[in-house]
C-alpha positions in Angstrom: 31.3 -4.6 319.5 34.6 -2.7 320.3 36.9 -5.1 318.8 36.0 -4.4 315.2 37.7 -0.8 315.3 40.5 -1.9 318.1 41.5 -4.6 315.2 41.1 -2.5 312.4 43.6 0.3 314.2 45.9 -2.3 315.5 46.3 -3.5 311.5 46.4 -0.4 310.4 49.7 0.5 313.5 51.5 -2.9 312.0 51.0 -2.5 308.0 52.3 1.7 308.9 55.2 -0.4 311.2 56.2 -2.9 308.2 56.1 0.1 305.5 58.7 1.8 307.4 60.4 -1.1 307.9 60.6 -1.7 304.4 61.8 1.4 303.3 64.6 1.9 306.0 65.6 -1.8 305.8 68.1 -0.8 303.2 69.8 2.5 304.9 70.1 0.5 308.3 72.1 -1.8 306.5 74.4 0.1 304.9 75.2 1.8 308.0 75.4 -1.3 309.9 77.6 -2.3 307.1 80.0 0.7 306.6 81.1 -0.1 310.4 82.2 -4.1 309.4 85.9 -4.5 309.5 86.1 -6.8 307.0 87.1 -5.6 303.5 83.9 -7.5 301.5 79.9 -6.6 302.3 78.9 -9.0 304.4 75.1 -8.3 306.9 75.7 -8.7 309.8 78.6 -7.3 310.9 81.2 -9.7 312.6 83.2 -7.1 313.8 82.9 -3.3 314.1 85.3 -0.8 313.7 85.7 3.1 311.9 88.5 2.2 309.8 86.5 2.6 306.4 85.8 5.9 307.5 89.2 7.0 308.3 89.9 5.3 304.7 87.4 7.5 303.3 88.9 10.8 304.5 92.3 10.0 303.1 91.0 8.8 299.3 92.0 11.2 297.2 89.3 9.9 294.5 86.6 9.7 296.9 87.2 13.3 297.7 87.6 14.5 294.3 84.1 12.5 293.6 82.7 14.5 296.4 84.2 17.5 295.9 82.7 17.6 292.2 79.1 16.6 293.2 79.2 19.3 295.9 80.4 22.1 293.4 77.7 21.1 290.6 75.0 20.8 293.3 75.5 23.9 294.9 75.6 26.1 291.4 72.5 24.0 289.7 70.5 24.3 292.9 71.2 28.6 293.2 70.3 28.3 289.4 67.7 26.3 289.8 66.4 28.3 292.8 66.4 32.0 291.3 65.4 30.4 287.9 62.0 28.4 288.9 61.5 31.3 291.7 61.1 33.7 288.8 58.8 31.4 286.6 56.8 30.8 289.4 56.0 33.9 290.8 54.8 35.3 287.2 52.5 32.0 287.2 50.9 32.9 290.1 51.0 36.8 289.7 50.8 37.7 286.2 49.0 34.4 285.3 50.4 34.6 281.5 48.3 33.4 278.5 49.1 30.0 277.8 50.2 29.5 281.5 48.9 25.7 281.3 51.4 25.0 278.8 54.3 27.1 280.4 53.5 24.7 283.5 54.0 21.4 281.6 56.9 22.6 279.9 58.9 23.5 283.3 57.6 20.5 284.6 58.5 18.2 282.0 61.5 16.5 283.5 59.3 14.8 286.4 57.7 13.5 283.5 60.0 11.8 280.5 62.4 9.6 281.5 65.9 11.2 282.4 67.6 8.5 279.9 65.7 10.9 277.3 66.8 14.0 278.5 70.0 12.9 279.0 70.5 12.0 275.4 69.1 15.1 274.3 71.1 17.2 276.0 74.5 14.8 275.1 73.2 15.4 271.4 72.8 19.6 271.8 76.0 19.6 273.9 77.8 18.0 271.0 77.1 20.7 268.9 77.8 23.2 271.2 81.1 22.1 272.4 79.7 21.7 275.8 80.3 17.9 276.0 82.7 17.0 279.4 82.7 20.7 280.5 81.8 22.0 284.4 79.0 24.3 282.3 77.4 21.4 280.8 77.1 19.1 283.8 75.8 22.0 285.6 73.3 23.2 283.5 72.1 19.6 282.5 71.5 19.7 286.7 69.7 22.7 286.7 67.1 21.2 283.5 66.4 18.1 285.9 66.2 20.3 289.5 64.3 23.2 288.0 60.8 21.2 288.2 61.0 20.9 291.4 61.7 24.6 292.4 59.0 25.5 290.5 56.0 23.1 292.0 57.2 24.2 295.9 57.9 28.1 294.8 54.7 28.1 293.2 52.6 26.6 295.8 54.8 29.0 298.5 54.0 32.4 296.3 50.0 30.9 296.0 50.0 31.3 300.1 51.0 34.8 300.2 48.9 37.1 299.9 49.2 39.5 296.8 47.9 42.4 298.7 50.6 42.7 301.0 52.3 43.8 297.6 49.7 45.6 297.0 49.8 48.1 300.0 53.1 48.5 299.6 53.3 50.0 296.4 50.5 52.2 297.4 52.9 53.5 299.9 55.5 54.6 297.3 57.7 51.1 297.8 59.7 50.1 294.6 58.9 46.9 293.0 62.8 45.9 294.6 62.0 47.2 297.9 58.9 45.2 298.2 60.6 41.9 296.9 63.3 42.2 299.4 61.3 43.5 302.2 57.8 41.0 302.0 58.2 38.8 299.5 61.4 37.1 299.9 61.2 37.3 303.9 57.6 35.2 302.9 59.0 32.8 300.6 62.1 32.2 302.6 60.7 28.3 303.5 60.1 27.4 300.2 63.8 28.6 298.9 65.0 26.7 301.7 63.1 23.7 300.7 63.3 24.4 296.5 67.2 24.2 297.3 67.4 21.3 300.0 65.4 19.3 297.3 67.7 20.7 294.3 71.4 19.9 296.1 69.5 16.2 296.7 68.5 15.7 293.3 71.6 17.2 291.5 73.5 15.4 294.2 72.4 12.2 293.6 71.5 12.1 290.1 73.8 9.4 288.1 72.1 9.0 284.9 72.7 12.6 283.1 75.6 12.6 284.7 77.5 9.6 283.5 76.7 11.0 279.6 77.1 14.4 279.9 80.2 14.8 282.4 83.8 13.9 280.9 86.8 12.1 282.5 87.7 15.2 284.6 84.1 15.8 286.2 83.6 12.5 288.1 80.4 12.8 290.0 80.5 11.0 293.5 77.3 8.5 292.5 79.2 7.3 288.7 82.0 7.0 290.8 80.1 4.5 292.8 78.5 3.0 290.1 81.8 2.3 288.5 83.0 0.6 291.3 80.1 -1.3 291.7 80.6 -2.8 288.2 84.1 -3.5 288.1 84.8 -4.0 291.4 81.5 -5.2 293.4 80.7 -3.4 297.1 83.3 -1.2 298.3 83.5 -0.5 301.8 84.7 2.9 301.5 81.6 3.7 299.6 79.5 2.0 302.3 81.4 4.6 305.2 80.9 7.7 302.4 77.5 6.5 301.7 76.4 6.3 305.5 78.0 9.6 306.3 76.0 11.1 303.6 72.8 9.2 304.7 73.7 11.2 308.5 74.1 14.1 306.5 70.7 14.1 304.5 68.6 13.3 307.9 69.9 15.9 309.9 69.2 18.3 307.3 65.6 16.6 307.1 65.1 16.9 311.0 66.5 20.1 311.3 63.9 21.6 308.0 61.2 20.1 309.1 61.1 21.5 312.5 62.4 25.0 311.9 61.3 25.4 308.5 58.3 23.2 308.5 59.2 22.3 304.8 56.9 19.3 304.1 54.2 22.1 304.0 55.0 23.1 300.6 55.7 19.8 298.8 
């Protein structure tokens, strides 16, 4: 009679086991990969050393790439942050007419294809003279990383609780005083996690980037895909690519147990 639930939980341990494995199959790779000697992809590695790495520190495109994606993350995800924090907390405050529609407009880009967004903004950008410019590519980031500032911000300023606010004003607070002094001090995990999850997605985005950024604003993921198709695997990218990997779970250890982020996703 017991072995009907042991069975079920002991499939239920191996299909959880062989998801995982799945998913990380790929990343364990690459990092087993990035420490090959040889100059060609080849799994698994016949011999190990860090020379890609120290290859990867001294290329001055790879560092340019880098450099490039880390300056347009950084200022679409602070625009992105104070942008969809603002739109969020007058959804949930003020709760605007129309506020269903506001919602699917700021939410759009999880929605249509970023191919179409893409061309629509290479299309506007055109006729502003934005086309290959630092403003562009950053904005166009912003468009795509908004979304997501807005679904965690909104779901952070549903938990707290209005009449905190409330009190505060009652005892003479200014509406400034009581942002900086309860609100933001509240909200302070979901900014964290609005702008983790913006620097990812700006970071790795390669489709609105290779339209809308020029010959000078060479984001690090078009550079890889450029190499990729002229070029096949290149082994600095594999060392770049598993330092960034290192890079992306530390942050994700680190959030989720100070922060606790995955609590407003």
């Amino acid at each position: 009679m017991m072995w009907g639930p042991k069975l079920a939980r002991t499939a239920q341990i191996a299909w959880t086991v062989l998801a995982y494995l799945f998913l990380l199959a790929p990343i364990l790779v690459l990092i087993l990969a990035s420490f090959d000697e040889a100059r060609f992809f080849r799994f698994p590695p016949q011999a190990y050393s860090i020379k890609w790495f120290e290859a990867a520190a001294s290329s001055g495109e790879y560092r340019s790439a880098l450099g490039v994606s880390t300056l347009v993350a950084v200022i679409s995800a602070l625009l992105s942050v104070v942008a969809g924090s603002l739109a969020a907390f007058a959804l949930v405050r003020f709760d605007p007419p129309g506020k269903r529609w506001i919602e699917v407009v700021l939410l759009a880009p999880l929605i249509l294809p970023l191919i179409v967004w893409a061309i629509a903004l290479l299309q506007l950008y055109s006729r502003l003279g934005l086309s290959g410019t630092l403003a562009g590519l950053v904005l166009a980031h912003a468009v795509i990383t908004v979304p997501y500032t807005v679904r965690i911000m909104y779901s952070t300023f549903e938990r707290i609780d209005p009449v905190l606010e409330a009190a505060a004003a009652s005892l003479g607070a200014s509406p400034m005083r009581i942002a900086r002094r309860i609100v933001i001090p509240l909200a302070t995990p979901g900014l964290v996690t609005s702008a983790a999850f913006s620097l990812l997605v700006s970071f790795n985005d390669v489709i609105v980037s290779s339209l809308i950024a020029g010959a000078r604003w060479i984001t690090f993921p078009v550079r890889v895909y450029a190499q990729l198709r002229s070029e096949g695997v290149d082994p600095i990218t594999l060392a770049i690519g598993a330092g960034i990997i290192a890079v992306i779970l530390i942050a994700a250890i680190v959030g989720e147990y100070t922060l606790k982020w995955s609590r407003h996703l």
